[in-house]
C-alpha positions in Angstrom: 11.4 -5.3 -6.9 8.0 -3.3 -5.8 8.3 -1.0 -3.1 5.5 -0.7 -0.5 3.0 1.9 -1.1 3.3 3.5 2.0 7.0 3.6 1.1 6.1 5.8 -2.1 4.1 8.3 0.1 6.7 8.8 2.5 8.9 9.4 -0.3 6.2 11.9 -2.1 6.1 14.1 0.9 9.9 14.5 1.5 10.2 15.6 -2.1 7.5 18.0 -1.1 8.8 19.6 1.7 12.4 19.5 0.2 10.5 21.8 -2.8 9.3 24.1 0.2 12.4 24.0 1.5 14.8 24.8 -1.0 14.6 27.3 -3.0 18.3 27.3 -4.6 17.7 26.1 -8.3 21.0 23.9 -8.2 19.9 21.9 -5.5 16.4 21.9 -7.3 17.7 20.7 -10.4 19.3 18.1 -9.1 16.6 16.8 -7.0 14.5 16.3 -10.3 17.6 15.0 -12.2 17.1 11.7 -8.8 13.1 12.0 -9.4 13.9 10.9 -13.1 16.2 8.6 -12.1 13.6 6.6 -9.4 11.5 6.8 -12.4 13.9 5.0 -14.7 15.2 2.2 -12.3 11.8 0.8 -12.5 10.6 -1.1 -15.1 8.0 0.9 -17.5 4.0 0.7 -16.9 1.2 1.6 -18.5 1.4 5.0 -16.2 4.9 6.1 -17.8 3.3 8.9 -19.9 1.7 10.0 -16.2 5.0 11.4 -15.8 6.0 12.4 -19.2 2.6 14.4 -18.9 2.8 16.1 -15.1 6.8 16.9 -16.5 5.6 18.9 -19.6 2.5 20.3 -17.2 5.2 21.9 -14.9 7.1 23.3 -18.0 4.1 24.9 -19.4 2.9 26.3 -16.2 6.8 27.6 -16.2 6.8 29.3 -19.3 3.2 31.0 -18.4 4.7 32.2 -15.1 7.5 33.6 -17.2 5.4 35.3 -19.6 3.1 36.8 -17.3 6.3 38.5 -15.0 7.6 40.0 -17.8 4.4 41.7 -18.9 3.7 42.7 -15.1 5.5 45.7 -13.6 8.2 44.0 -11.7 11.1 45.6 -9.5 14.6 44.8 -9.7 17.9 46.4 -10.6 19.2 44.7 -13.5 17.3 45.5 -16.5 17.4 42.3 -19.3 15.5 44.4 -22.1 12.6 47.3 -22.2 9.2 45.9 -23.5 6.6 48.9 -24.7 4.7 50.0 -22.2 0.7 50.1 -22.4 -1.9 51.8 -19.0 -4.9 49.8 -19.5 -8.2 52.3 -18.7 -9.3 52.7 -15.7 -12.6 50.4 -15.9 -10.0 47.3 -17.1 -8.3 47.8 -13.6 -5.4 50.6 -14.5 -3.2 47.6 -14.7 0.3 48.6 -16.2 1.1 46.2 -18.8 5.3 46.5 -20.2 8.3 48.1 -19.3 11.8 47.2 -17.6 12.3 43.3 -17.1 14.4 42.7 -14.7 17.3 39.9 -14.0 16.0 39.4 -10.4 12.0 38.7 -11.2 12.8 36.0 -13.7 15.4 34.2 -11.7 13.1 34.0 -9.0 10.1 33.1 -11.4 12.1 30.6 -12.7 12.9 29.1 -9.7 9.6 28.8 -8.2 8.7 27.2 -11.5 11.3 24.3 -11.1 10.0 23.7 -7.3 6.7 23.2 -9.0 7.7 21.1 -11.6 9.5 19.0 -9.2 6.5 18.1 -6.9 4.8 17.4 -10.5 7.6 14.7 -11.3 7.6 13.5 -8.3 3.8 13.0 -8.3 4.0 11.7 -11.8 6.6 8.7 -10.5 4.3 8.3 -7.9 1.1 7.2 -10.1 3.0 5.4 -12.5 5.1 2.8 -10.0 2.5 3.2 -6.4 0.1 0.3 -6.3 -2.9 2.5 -5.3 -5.2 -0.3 -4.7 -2.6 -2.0 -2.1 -2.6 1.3 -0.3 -5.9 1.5 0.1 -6.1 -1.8 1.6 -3.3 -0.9 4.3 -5.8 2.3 5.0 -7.0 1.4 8.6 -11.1 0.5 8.0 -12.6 3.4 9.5 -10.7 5.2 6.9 -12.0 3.3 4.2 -14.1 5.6 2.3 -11.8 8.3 2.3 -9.3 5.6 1.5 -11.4 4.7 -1.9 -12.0 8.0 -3.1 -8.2 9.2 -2.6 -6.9 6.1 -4.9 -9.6 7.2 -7.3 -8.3 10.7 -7.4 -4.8 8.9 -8.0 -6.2 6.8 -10.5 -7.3 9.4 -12.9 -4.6 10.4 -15.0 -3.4 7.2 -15.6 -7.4 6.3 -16.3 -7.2 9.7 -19.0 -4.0 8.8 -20.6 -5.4 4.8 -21.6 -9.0 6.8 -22.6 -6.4 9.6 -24.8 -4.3 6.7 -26.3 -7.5 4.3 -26.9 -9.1 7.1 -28.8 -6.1 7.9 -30.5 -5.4 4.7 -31.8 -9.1 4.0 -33.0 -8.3 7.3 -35.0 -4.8 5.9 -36.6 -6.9 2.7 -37.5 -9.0 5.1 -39.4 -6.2 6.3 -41.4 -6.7 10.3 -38.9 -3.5 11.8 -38.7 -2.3 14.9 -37.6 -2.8 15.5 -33.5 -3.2 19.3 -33.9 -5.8 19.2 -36.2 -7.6 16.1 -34.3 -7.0 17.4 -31.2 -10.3 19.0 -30.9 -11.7 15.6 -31.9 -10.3 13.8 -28.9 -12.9 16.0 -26.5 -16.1 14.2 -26.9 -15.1 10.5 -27.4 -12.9 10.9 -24.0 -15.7 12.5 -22.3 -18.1 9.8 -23.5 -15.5 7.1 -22.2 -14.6 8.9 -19.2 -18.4 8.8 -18.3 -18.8 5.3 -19.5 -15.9 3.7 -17.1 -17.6 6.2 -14.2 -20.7 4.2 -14.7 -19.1 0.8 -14.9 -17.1 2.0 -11.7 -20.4 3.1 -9.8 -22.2 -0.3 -11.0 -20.0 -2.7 -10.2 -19.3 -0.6 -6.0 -23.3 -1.6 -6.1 -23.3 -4.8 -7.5 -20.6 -5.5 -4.2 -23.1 -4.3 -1.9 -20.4 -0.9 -1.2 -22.4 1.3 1.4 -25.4 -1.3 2.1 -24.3 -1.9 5.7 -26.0 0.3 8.0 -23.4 3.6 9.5 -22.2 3.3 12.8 -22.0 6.1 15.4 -20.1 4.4 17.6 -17.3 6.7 19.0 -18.7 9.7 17.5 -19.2 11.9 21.2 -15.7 11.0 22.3 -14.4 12.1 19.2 -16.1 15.5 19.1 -14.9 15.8 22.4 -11.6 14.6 21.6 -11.8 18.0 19.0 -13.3 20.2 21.5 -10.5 19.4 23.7 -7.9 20.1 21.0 -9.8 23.3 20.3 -10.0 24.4 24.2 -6.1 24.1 24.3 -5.3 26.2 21.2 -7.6 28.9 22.8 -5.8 28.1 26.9 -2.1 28.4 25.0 -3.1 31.9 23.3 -4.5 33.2 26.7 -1.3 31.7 28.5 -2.5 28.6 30.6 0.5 26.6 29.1 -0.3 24.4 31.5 -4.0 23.7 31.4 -3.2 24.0 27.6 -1.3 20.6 27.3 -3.4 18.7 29.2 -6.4 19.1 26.7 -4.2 18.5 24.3 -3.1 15.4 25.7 -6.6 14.7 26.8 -8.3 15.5 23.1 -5.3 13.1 21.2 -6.4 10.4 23.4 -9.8 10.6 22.9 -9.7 10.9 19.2 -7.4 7.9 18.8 -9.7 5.9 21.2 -12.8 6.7 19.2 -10.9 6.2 16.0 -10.3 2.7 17.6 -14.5 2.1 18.6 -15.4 3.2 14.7 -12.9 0.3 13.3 -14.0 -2.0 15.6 -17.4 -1.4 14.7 -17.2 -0.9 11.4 -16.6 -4.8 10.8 -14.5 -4.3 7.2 -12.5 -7.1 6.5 -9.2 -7.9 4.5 -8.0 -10.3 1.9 -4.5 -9.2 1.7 -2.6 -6.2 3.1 1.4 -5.9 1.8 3.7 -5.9 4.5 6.7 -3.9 5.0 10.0 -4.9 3.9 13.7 -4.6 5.3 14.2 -2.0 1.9 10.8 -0.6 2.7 11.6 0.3 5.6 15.1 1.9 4.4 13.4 4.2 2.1 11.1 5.5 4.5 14.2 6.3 7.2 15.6 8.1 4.6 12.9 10.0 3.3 11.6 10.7 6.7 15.6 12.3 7.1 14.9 14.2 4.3 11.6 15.7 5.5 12.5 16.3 8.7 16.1 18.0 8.3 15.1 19.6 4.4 15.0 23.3 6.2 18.5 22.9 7.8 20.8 22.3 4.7 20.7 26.0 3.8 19.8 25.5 0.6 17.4 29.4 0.4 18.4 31.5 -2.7 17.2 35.1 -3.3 18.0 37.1 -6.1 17.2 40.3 -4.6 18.4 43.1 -4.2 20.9 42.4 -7.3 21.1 39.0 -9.0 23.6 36.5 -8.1 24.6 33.4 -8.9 23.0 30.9 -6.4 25.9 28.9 -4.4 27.0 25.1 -4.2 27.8 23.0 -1.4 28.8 19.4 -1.7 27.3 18.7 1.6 23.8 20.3 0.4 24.1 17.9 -2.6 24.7 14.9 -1.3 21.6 15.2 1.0 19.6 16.4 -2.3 20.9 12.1 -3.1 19.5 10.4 -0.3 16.2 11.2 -2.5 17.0 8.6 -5.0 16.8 6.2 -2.0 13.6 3.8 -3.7 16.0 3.4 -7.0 17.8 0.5 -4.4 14.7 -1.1 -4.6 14.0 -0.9 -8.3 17.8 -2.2 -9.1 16.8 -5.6 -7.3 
């Protein structure tokens, strides 16, 4: 069973802020060990290598981050090994390159590496089982632009991967192997095709008649007053008119929703089909939006400083880490 776009981005941004959040590589770990297994319950697509790709992405980025700590300067008390150690002149900086490498700098590199890689996976799952175009129709009109050009940001990779595998077969047909030393063949026919499907993209938005109807202004003053309201009260909380503050706040939110409201009315877009929520839809969004709400509270912070130390375990802690692998219900039905 598909699960509801909106469904997917709620989901996204609680494994976001639960990478924020938590910074103890056990809970980590296991929190991509439930983004893998979202992304198995459903059946394969076309974007599968998305996340085999953002995956080994995180783990290079990993390994740089890694490399580059040891060869900084980096404090600590527990000293791994002794690498030689080189002053670069003065006129490349005075940089210190070498020395003591310490237990404490590459735990926490390492960690912050698998909170990145995480958010990667997570995005990955998200481009290769989201139906971006269904999204974009559930965008409210006046967002419709913005709308189009975020599910064209989302549809690149998967766009690059077909373009990489297209060129790669048409290479195998002609008897090419080896990818490291075709590699730097790949460059020009997936630029050329990459350009070529930009083209067709930009021809076919015209050929619709995409940005022919005449702009609207219609709520435009009430929402730059709505802002200059919100702006007012940031400025009345700092100087202490708490008061005074929360009414232009109140006061600008209503006037940017009600001009938000004129510029869809006005804008006259129209719909074939918009995908409506579902009873497990609406479960996986509860329980993400559980996730993002209480991810800061499960005391899940590790820091290997001053000495290193083993980061801790709680069941409790863990458990919460499984209510991410709440859209697998929907792929097992």
């Amino acid at each position: 069973m598909k699960l509801h776009p909106g469904a997917w981005l709620v989901w996204l941004a609680a494994v976001a802020v639960f990478a924020y959040a938590v910074s103890d590589p056990l809970y980590v770990l296991l929190g991509l060990g439930v983004v893998l297994l979202v992304h198995l319950a459903f059946p394969a697509t076309d974007g599968v290598r998305a996340v085999r790709m953002f995956v080994i992405g995180g783990c290079v980025l990993l390994m740089l981050r890694l490399v580059l700590v040891v060869l900084a300067p980096n404090p600590g008390t527990t000293v791994i090994f002794t690498l030689p150690h080189i002053d670069l002149p003065r006129f490349l900086g005075g940089l210190s390159i070498g020395g003591p490498v310490n237990e404490e700098v590459v735990a926490a590199s390492f960690v912050e590496g698998l909170r990145l890689i995480l958010v990667l996976a997570a995005f990955g799952v998200f481009n290769a089982h989201a139906d971006v175009a269904s999204l974009v129709r559930s965008v409210p009109s006046v967002f419709r632009d913005a709308g189009l050009v975020v599910s064209i940001a989302f549809a690149f990779v998967p766009g690059m991967l077909r373009t990489v595998r297209d060129v790669r077969d048409a290479q195998r047909l002609r008897d090419e192997r080896g990818f490291r030393r075709l590699a730097p063949s790949l460059a020009v026919p997936v630029l050329g095709l990459s350009l070529e499907r930009a083209l067709l993209l930009a021809e076919s938005m015209d050929a619709r008649g995409y940005g022919g109807a005449s702009s609207t202004n219609a709520g435009r003053t009430t929402l730059v007053g709505g802002l200059v309201a919100l702006l007012a009260s940031i400025v009345a909380w700092a100087a202490g008119w708490h008061p005074v503050a929360t009414v232009l706040a109140l006061a600008g939110v209503v006037a940017v929703v009600w001009s938000l409201r004129e510029a869809a009315a006005a804008s006259g877009t129209t719909r074939y089909f918009v995908s409506k929520l579902r009873a497990i839809d609406g479960v996986v969004m509860a329980v993400s939006l559980v996730v993002l709400v209480l991810a800061s509270r499960i005391g899940g912070s590790y820091n290997p400083y001053p000495r290193f130390s083993m980061p801790a375990f709680s069941v409790g802690a863990a458990l919460f880490t499984l209510l991410l692998a709440a859209p697998a219900l929907a792929g097992s039905l």
